[in-house]
C-alpha distance (Angstrom), angle and dihedral (degrees) to the residues before:
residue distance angle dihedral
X1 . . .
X2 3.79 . .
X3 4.03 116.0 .
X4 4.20 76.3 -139.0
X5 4.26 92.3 60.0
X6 3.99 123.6 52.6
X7 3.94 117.2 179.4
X8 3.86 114.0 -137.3
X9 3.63 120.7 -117.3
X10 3.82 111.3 -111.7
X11 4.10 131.4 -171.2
X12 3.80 106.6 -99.4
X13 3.89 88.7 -154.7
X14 4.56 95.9 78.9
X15 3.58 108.1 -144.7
X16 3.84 107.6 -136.6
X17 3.66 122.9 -144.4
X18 3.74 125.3 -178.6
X19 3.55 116.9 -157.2
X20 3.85 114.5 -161.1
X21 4.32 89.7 -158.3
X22 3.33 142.5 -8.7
X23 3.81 130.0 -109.3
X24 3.68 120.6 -107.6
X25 4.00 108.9 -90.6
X26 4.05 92.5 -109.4
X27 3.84 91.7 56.1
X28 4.00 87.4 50.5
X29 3.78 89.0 52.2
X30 4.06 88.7 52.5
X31 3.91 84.7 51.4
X32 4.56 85.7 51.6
X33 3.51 83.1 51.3
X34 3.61 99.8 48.0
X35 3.94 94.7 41.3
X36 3.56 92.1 46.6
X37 3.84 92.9 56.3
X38 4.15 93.2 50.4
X39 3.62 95.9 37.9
X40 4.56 120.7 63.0
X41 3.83 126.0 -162.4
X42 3.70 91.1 -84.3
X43 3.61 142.9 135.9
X44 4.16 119.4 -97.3
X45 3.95 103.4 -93.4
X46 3.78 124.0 -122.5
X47 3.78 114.5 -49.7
X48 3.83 133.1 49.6
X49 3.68 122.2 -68.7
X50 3.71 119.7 -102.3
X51 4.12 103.3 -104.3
X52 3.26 110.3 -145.7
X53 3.83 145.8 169.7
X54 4.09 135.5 -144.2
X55 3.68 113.3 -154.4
X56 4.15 115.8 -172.7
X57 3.85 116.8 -179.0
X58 3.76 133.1 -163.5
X59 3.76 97.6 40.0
X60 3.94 111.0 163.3
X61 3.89 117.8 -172.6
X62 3.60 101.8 -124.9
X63 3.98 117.3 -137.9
X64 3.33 101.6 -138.5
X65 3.72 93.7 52.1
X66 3.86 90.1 49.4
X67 3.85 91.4 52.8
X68 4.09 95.8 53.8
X69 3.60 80.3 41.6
X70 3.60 94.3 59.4
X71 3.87 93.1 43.1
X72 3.88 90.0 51.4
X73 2.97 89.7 47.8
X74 3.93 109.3 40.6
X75 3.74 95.9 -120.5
X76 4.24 119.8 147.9
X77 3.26 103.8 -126.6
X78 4.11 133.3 165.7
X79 3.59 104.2 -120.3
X80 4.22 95.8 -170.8
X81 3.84 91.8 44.3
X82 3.29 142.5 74.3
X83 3.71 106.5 -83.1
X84 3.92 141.9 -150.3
X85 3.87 112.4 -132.9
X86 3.94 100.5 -110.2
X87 3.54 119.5 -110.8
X88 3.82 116.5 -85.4
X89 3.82 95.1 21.7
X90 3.97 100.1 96.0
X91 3.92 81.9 68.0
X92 3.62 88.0 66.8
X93 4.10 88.9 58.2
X94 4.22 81.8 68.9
X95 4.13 94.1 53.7
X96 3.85 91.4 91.9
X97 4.06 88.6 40.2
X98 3.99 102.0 47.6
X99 3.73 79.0 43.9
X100 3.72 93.1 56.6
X101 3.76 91.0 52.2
X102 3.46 107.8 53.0
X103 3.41 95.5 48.0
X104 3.82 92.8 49.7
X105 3.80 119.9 84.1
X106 3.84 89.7 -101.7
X107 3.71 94.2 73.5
X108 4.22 97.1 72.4
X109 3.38 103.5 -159.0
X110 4.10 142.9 47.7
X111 4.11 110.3 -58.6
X112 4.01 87.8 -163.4
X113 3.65 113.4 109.2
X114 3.60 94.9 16.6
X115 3.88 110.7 166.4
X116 3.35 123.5 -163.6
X117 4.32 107.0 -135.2
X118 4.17 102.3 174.8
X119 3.86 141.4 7.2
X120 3.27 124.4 -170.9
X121 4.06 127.4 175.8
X122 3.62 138.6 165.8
X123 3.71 121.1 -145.7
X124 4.05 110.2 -150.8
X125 3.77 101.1 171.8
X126 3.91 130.1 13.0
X127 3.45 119.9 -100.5
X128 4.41 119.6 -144.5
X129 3.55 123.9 -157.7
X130 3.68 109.6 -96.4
X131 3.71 95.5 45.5
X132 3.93 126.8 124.8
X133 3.48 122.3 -119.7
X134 3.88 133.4 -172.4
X135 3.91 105.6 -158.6
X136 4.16 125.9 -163.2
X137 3.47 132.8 -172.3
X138 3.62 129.6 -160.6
X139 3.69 139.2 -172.0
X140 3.97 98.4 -119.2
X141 3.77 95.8 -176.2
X142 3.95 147.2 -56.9
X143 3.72 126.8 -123.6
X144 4.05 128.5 -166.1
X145 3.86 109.8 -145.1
X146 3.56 142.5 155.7
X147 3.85 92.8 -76.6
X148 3.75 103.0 39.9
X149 3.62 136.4 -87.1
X150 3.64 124.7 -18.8
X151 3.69 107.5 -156.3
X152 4.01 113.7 -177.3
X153 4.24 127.9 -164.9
X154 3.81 121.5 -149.4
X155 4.40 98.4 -144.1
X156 3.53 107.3 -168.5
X157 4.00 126.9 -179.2
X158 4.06 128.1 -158.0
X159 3.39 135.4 -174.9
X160 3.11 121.2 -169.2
X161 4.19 90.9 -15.6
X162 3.57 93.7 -52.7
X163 3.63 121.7 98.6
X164 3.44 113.3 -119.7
X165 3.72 103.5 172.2
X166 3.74 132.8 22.1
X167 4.35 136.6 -172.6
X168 3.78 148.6 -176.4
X169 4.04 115.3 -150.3
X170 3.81 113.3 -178.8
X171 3.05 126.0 -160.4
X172 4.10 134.6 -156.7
X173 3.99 126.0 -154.6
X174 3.41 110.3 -171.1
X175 3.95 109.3 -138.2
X176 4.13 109.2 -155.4
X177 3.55 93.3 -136.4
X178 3.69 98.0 64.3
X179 4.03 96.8 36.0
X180 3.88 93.0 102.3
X181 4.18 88.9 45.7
X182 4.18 91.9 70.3
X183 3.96 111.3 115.7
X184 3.23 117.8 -150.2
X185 3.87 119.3 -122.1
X186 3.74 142.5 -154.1
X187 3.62 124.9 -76.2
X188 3.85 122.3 -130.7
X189 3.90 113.3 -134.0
X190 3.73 109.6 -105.1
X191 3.84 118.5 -90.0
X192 4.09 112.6 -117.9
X193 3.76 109.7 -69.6
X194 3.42 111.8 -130.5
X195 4.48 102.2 167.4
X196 3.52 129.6 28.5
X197 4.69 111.4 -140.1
X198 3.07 121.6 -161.7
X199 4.17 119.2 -155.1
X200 3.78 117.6 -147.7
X201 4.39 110.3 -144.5
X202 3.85 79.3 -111.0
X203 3.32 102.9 62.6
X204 3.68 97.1 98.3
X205 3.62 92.9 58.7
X206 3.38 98.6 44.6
X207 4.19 89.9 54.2
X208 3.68 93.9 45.8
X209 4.05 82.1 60.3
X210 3.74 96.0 54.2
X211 4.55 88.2 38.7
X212 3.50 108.9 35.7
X213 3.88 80.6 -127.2
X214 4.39 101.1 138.3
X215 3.46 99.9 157.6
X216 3.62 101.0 154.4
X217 4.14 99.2 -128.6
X218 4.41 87.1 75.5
X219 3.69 104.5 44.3
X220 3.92 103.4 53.2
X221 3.97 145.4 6.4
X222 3.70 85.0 -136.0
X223 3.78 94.7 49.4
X224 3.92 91.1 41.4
X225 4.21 90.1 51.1
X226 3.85 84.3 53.0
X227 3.61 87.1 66.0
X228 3.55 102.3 29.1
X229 3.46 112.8 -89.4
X230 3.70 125.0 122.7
X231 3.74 100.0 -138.8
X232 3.72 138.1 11.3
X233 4.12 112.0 -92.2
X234 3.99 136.6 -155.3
X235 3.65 121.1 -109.2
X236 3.69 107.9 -89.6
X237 4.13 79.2 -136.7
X238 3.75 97.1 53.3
X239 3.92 85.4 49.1
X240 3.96 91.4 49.7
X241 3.87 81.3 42.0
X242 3.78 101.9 55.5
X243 3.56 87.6 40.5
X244 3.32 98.9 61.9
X245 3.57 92.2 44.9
X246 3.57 93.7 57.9
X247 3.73 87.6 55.5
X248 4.18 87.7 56.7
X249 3.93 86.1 93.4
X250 4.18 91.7 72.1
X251 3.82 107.3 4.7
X252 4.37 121.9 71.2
X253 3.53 112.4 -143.9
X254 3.75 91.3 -147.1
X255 3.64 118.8 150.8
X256 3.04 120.5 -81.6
X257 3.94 99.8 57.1
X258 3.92 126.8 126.3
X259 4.01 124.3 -154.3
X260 3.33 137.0 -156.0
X261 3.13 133.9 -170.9
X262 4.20 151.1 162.8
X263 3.69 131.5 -167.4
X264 3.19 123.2 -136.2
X265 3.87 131.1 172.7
X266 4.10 113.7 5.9
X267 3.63 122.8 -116.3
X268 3.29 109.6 -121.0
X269 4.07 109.6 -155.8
X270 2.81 132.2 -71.9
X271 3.98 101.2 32.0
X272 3.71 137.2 167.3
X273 4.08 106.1 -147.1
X274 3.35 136.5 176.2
X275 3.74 132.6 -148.8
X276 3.67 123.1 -128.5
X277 3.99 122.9 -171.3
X278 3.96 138.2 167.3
X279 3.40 116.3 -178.2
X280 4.24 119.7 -160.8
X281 4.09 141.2 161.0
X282 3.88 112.5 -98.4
X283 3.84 123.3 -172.7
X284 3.57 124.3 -43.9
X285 3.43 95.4 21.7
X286 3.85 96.4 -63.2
X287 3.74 121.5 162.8
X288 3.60 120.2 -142.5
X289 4.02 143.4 -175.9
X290 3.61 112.3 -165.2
X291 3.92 113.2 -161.7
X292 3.80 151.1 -155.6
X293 3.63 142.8 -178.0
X294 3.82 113.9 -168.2
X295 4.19 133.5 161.3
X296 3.55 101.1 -86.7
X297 3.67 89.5 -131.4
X298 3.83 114.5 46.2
X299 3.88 94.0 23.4
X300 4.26 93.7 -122.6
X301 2.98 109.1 165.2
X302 4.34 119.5 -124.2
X303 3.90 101.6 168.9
X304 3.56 141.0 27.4
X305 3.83 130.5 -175.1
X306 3.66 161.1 120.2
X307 3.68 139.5 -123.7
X308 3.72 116.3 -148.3
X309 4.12 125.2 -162.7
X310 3.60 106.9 177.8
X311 3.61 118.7 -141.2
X312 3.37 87.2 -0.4
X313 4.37 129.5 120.7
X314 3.99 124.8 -176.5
């Protein structure tokens, strides 16, 4: 391992917690502000970090959420039929959980500023409106590197005791004394373009409504200043989001697919984008779509990804 990247010691023994609700999303922001007052950018101190594991039964997908989720989102979708939750929006379920832990006194260090850098998530079996859900989310691991602290979130979905759908959110907190330590790396040529997006300034807003996701860096430039941004950024989620629904014209998002995928720079609002896609066969007859989402006129690059059907050709 890298002299630059040092894992954090965590518990082996998970400490399970089973919530029966969760609070309303103004009493979670109270907790954000209260945890970041009694917690500094800092490093964990000595001694492994308490493991632990959120558990939330009961959750039903709720249809009219799904359909303004869809329209902020760009999905198709069948709105007098029955309907398959859209890919990406069973994240959202874990908004009120991730925000539960980091504001709890198992999440060791300051939850302001969090940015979230990659998702990934692997849908096994299709999941209708209607259907329960017990969710869980568990502290996978922490790692100190030359940009900060990389915090990642095991999401995991059952119904009916079988796990039907399962993610990865990382997380980075930046850590001022390493800011000036970053190295810059080598861009990837864009993939073929195939649609131009366009993102309104209120897109941030409009996606927290459909999430649950308020952190205050996407719905304003004066909220994001508050907290040290310069401008007011989309949802690394809606952009993985509207992505994939722009790839809906030649990719099925039939269960079983996997996706991966990293953000890169923010998109600061408004933003023109454009899509980029190339789509090949991989081992074992696996079908995949590999994806990008740049500004359409320097070429930076905000997302990065792949969509994997396996065993599966289009």
């Amino acid at each position: 391992m890298s002299s630059d990247i040092e894992q954090i010691a965590l518990t082996e023994t998970i400490y399970s917690v089973h919530l029966t609700h969760l609070p309303l999303m103004p009493a979670i922001f109270c907790r954000l502000l209260i945890s970041a007052l009694g917690k500094q950018f800092r490093l964990p101190g000595p001694g492994p970090v308490t493991k632990a594991r959120l558990h939330l039964n009961g959750v039903i997908p709720d249809r009219q959420r799904i359909d303004r989720y869809c329209r902020v989102c760009g999905f198709s979708h069948a709105p007098d039929g029955p309907i398959i939750v859209p890919p990406g929006f069973l994240q959202t379920l874990f908004i009120g959980l991730l925000g539960r832990y980091i504001t709890s006194d198992f999440f060791p260090i300051n939850p302001m500023g969090l940015i979230q850098t990659g998702q990934q998530f692997e849908s096994r079996r299709p999941v209708r409106i209607n259907d329960p859900l017990d969710l869980s989310c568990t502290l996978e691991d922490m790692t100190v590197t030359a940009k900060g602290v990389f915090t990642r979130f095991l999401l995991e979905i059952y119904r009916e005791n079988q796990v039907v759908w399962q993610g990865i959110s990382t997380y980075l907190t930046r850590t001022p004394s390493r800011a000036d330590r970053v190295r810059k790396t080598h861009q990837d040529p864009p993939l073929p373009a195939f649609m131009t997006i366009y993102v309104p300034s209120g897109t941030g807003r409009a996606y927290a409504r459909v999430s649950g996701d308020y952190n205050p860096h996407h719905l304003s430039d004066v909220t994001a200043r508050i907290i040290g941004f310069k401008q007011a950024m989309a949802h690394g989620m809606w952009s993985l989001a509207r992505t994939l629904a722009c790839l809906e014209r030649f990719t099925e998002f039939t269960s079983p697919f996997f996706v991966e995928a990293a953000f890169k720079l923010p998109v600061y609002m408004p933003a023109t984008l454009r899509v980029g896609s190339k789509q090949v066969m991989a081992g074992h007859g696996r079908h995949q779509v590999f994806f990008d989402l740049r500004d359409a006129v320097t070429r930076r690059p905000h997302l990065k990804g792949r969509v994997t059907h396996p065993g599966k050709m289009s």
